[in-house]
Every structure is written in structure tokens, then in C-alpha cells.
C-alpha positions in Angstrom: -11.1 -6.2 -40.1 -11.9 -9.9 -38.7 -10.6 -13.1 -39.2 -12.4 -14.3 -42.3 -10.9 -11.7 -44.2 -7.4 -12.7 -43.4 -8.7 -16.1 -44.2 -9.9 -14.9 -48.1 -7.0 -13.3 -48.7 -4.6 -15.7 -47.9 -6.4 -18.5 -49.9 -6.5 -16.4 -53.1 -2.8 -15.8 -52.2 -2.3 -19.2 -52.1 -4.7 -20.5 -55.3 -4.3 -17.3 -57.6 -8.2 -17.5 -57.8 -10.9 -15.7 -56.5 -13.5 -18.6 -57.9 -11.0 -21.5 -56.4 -11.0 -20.2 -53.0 -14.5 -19.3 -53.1 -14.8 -22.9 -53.5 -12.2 -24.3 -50.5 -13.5 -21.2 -48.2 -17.3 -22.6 -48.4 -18.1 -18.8 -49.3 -19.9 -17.4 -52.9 -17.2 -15.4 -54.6 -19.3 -12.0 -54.6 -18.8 -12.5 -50.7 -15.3 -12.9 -50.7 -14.5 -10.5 -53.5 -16.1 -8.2 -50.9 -14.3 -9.2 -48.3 -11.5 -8.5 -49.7 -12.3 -5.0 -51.2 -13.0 -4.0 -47.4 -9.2 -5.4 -46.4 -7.8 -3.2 -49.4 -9.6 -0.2 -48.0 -8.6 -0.8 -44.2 -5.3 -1.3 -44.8 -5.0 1.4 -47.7 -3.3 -0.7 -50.7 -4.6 -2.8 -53.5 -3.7 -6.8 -52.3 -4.1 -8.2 -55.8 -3.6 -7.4 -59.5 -7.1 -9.3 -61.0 -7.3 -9.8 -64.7 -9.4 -12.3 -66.8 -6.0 -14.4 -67.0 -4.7 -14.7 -63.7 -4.4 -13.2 -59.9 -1.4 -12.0 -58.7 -0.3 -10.4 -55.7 0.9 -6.3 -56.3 4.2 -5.2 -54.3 2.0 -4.4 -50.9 0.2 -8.2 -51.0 3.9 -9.4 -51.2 4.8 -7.3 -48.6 1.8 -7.8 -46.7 1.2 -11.4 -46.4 3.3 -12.5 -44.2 1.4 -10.5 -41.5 -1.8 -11.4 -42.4 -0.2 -15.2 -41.6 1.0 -14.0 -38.7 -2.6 -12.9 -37.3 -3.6 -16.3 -38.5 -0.8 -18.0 -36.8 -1.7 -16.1 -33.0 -5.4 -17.3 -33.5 -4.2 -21.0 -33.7 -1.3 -20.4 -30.7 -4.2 -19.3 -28.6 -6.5 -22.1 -29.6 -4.1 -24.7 -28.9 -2.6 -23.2 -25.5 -6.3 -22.7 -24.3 -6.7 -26.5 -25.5 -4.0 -27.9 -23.8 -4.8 -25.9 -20.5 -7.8 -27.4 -20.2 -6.6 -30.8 -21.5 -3.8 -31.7 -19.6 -3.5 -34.8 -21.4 -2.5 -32.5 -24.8 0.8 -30.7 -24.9 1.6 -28.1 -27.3 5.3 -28.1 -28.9 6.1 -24.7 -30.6 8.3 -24.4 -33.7 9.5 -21.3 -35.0 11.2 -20.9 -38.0 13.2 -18.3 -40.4 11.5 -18.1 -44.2 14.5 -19.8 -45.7 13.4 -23.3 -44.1 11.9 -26.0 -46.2 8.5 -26.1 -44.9 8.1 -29.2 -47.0 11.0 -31.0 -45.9 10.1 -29.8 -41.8 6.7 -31.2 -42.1 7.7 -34.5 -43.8 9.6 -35.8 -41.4 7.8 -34.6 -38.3 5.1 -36.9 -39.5 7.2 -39.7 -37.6 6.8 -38.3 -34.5 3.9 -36.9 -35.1 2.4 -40.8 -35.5 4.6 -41.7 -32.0 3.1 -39.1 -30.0 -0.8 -38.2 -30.8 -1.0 -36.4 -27.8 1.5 -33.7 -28.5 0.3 -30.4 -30.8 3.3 -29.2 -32.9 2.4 -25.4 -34.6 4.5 -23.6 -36.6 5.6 -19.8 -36.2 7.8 -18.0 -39.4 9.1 -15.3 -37.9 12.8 -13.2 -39.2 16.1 -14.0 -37.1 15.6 -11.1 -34.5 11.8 -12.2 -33.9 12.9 -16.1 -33.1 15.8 -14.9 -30.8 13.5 -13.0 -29.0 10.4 -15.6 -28.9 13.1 -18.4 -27.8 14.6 -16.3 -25.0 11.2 -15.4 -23.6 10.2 -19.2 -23.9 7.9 -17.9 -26.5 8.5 -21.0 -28.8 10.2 -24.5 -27.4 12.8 -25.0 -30.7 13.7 -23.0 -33.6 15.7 -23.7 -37.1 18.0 -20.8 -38.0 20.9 -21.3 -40.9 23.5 -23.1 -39.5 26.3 -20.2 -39.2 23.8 -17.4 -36.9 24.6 -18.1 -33.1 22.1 -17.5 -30.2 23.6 -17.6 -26.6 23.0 -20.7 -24.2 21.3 -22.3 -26.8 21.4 -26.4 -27.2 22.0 -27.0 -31.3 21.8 -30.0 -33.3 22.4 -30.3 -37.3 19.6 -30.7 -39.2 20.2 -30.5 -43.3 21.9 -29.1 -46.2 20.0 -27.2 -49.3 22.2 -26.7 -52.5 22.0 -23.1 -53.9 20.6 -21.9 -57.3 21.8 -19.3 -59.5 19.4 -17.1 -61.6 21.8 -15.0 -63.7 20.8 -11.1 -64.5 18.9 -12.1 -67.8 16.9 -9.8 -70.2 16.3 -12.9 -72.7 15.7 -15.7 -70.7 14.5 -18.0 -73.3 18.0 -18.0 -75.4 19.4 -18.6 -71.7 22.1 -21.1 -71.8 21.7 -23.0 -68.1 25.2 -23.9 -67.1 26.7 -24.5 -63.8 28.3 -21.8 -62.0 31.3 -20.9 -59.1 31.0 -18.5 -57.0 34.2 -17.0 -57.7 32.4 -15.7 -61.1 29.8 -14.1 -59.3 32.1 -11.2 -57.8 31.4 -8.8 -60.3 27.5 -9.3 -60.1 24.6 -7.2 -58.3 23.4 -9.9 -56.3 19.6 -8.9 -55.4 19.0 -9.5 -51.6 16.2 -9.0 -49.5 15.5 -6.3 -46.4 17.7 -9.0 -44.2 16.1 -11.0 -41.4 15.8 -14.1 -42.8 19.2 -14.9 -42.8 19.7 -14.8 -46.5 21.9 -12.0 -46.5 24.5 -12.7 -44.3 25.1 -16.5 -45.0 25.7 -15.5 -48.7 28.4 -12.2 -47.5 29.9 -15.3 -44.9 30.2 -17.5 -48.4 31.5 -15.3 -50.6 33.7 -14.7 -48.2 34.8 -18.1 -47.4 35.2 -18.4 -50.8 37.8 -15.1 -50.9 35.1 -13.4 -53.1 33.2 -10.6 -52.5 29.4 -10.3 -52.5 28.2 -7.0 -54.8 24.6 -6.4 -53.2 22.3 -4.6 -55.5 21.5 -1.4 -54.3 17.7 -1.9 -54.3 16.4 -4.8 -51.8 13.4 -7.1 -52.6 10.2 -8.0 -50.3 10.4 -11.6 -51.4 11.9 -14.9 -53.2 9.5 -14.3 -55.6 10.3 -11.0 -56.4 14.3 -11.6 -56.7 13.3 -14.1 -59.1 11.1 -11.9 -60.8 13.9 -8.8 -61.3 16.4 -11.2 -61.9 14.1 -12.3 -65.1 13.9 -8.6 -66.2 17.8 -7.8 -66.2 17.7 -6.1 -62.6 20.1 -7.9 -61.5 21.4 -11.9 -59.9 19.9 -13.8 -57.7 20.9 -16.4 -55.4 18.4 -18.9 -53.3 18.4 -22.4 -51.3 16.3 -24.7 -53.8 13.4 -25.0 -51.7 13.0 -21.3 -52.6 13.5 -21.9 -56.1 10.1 -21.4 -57.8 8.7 -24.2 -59.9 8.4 -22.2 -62.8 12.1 -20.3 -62.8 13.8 -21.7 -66.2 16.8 -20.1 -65.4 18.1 -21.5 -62.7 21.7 -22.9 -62.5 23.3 -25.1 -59.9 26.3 -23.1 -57.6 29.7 -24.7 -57.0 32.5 -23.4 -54.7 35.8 -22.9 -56.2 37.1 -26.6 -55.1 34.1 -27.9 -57.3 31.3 -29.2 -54.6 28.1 -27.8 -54.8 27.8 -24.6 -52.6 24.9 -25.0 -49.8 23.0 -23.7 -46.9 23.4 -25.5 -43.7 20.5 -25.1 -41.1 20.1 -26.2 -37.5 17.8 -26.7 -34.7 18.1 -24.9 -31.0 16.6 -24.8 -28.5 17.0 -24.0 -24.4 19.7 -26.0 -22.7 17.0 -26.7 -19.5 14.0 -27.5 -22.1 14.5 -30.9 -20.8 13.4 -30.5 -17.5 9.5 -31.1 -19.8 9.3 -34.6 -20.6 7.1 -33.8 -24.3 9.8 -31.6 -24.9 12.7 -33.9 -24.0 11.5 -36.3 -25.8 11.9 -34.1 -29.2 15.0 -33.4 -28.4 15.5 -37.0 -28.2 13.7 -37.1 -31.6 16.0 -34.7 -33.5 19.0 -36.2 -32.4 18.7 -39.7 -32.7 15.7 -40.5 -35.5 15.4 -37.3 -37.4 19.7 -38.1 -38.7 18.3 -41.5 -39.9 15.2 -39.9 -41.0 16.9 -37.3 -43.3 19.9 -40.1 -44.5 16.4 -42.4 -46.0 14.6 -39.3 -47.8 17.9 -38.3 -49.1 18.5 -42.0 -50.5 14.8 -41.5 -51.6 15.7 -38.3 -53.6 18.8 -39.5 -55.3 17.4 -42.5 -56.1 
């Protein structure tokens, strides 16, 4: 197994096309296709479903992935720690993050203090609830962003946005599907489809429900991704419920969620980090960054949006 092959199989992931990611890889697709036949075997599962129409990842690729990432993700921590070792000048600023984040909306506004301070390397590291309370307490990663209502001991916090929530109801005909708003007082009744846990999904839906003196009926079954809830959801497996960054492009049958008193229902997420990070001046001064520029920050892109 090496690098490259990670490489392959995450741009197919990530293009749905053997040809297209020949292309971006600088590689002829015979040598990637091969590549990727000898990940399959070492790791014992088929990564893709390949027909003339499309490429999609099987079950194991979804389950997979985020692994192969995760190699990816160590190569570039090492990279940039050996880099700012021997260029003192360069400080590296770690970031790690649960799935649910908007990766989108995280990189955006970085980019402002990004521009102020060239000399600072931020990375990012995904990583499920237990992993970042771990990699935070061992100094692993400098700041993480967790859902707003998961607490982690002597931690510094600062708010950092709101995501409404969708509802995808348990549909076997989507396309006579009548898209209506929903409360989640209706929802009681309903297999909700949830994932293994980790991310956080799980438990800030059981904490809403219960806020909102309903009670959250998990399916029985538990899905590998967003993409898969989605995907049973479509085929009458049961309900699902994500933040609408998670939302896929293509989902037709997703419906906004309200709370019982009529506002939307949402996801709150947060930032934390070490309450003596301060004592490194790079680091201080993102701290300085999410408290005072990144509030502003958010207020103009959500003027942006609903404008």
C-alpha cells in the first residue's frame, strides 16, 4: 500500500470518474485503475461500484474513506511540523473538527486570517467527538469545533454558528413527494435513521427532541454516512434528519424543521480550545481572531446569504 494509492482513490471518490482523476492525478487511467485494484485486494473489499454510467462508492468505500483521509491527513501534519521546525519563521495552527462541521463555511472565513497572517500554516484534522477530546487534551490539535451542547473539561469556548436542520421524510415515491415544512413534535412516531454516533449527530437530535418534550425513535439499523441516510430515507427505510451543510445537492425531498413555538430548529456549534493556549503568541492571536473578527465575519456572510 503507498501513498499514491490513497491519493487515486480519494480523487475518484471525490470526481466519480476514473478518466477525471486520471486527468487531475497527472497519471494514465490504466495506471490508476491499477492502483486501485491493488488497494481493493490489500484491504479485502471492492472500493467502487464502476459501470459505463457512473462510479459510486459500495458500503466498504463509504465506510472506508474517511481513513484513507486520515493517512492523507498525518502525511501533511508531518510535512508541515517538519516545516515549521526547520523554519522557525512558519507556525503551524491545528484545527480539528467533528464531520458535522461546514467545511465550506470554516474555510471561507479563515481566508481573513489567513491573508493577515502568511506566516501561520492552518491544517485541518476530521476526527469523531472521542478522537478530538483526546487529540485536544494531549495538545495534539491547538482548537477544535464540536456542536455546541458536548462539553470538554477546562476547555476555553467561544460561539461560532447556527445550521438550520432538514427533514427527509421516509419516502418510497419521492417524485409525488409533497415538500412541506415540518415540527418536530410530528416526528415522534418516526424511525429516525442515525449513524454509529461519534459525530455528534446522535445526541444533539435525542437533546432536541427532548427539549422539545418529544421523543427521538432511532431506527434500529445505523448508517456509515450522510449519504447513506439520505439514500434509505429515499427507499422507505426510514427519516432522516441533517444540518443543511450535510444536505446533499441532489436530495429533492428535503423539508425545513421547526420547533413547536415555530422557529426553525438548528445546530449550534462552537470552538475550544486550552485555557493556557495563550501563553503562544500565533495561537493567541486566533483566539483573538475568533472572538472579535470571526462574530463580524459570520453577521456579513449571513447578510450575504439572505440577501
Amino acid at each position: 500500500m503507498n501513498l499514491k494509492q490513497l491519493l487515486f482513490a480519494i480523487s475518484v471518490a471525490e470526481t466519480c470518474s476514473f478518466s477525471k482523476s486520471a486527468e487531475l492525478c497527472f497519471a494514465t487511467q490504466p495506471t490508476l485503475s491499477n492502483a486501485i485494484a491493488q488497494l481493493e485486494k490489500e484491504l479485502n473489499g471492492k472500493i467502487f461500484v464502476r459501470t459505463t454510467r457512473q462510479v459510486t462508492l459500495t458500503s466498504f468505500g463509504e465506510y472506508i474513506l474517511p481513513f484513507l483521509k486520515g493517512v492523507l491527513d498525518s502525511k501533511d501534519e508531518l510535512e508541515k511540523a517538519a516545516h515549521s521546525y526547520h523554519n522557525p519563521d512558519h507556525s503551524v495552527l491545528r484545527i480539528g473538527m467533528s464531520p458535522l462541521i461546514d467545511i465550506n463555511l470554516v474555510n471561507h472565513i479563515l481566508m481573513t486570517f489567513r491573508t493577515a497572517h502568511p506566516t501561520i500554516n492552518i491544517y485541518f484534522k476530521e476526527c469523531l467527538l472521542d478522537d478530538l477530546s483526546d487529540r485536544i487534551n494531549k495538545q495534539q490539535i491547538d482548537f477544535a469545533i464540536i456542536p455546541e451542547n458536548i462539553s470538554i473539561v477546562n476547555m476555553e469556548e467561544q460561539f461560532f454558528y447556527d445550521e438550520p436542520l432538514f427533514y427527509f421524510p421516509q419516502e418510497v415515491d419521492s417524485i409525488n413527494h409533497d415538500i412541506r415544512p415540518y415540527k418536530v413534535n410530528e416526528l415522534s412516531e418516526i424511525p429516525i435513521i442515525l449513524t454509529g454516533g461519534g459525530c455528534g449527530l446522535n445526541g444533539t437530535l435525542e437533546e432536541l427532541f427532548e427539549q422539545e418534550d418529544s421523543k427521538l425513535q432511532s431506527y434500529p439499523g445505523q448508517a456509515l454516512s450522510y449519504t447513506v441516510i439520505e439514500e434509505w430515507a429515499s427507499h422507505g427505510i426510514g427519516a432522516g434528519i441533517l444540518p443543511k451543510a450535510k444536505v446533499s445537492k441532489t436530495n429533492t425531498m428535503a423539508s425545513p424543521l421547526y420547533l413547536n413555538n415555530g422557529k426553525a430548529a438548528k445546530f449550534s456549534y462552537k470552538w475550544i480550545w486550552h485555557q493556557d493556549i495563550t501563553e503562544n503568541n500565533d495561537l493567541a492571536q486566533f483566539v483573538n481572531f475568533i472572538q472579535n473578527k470571526m462574530p463580524l465575519l459570520l453577521k456579513k456572510q449571513l447578510r450575504l446569504v439572505v440577501g
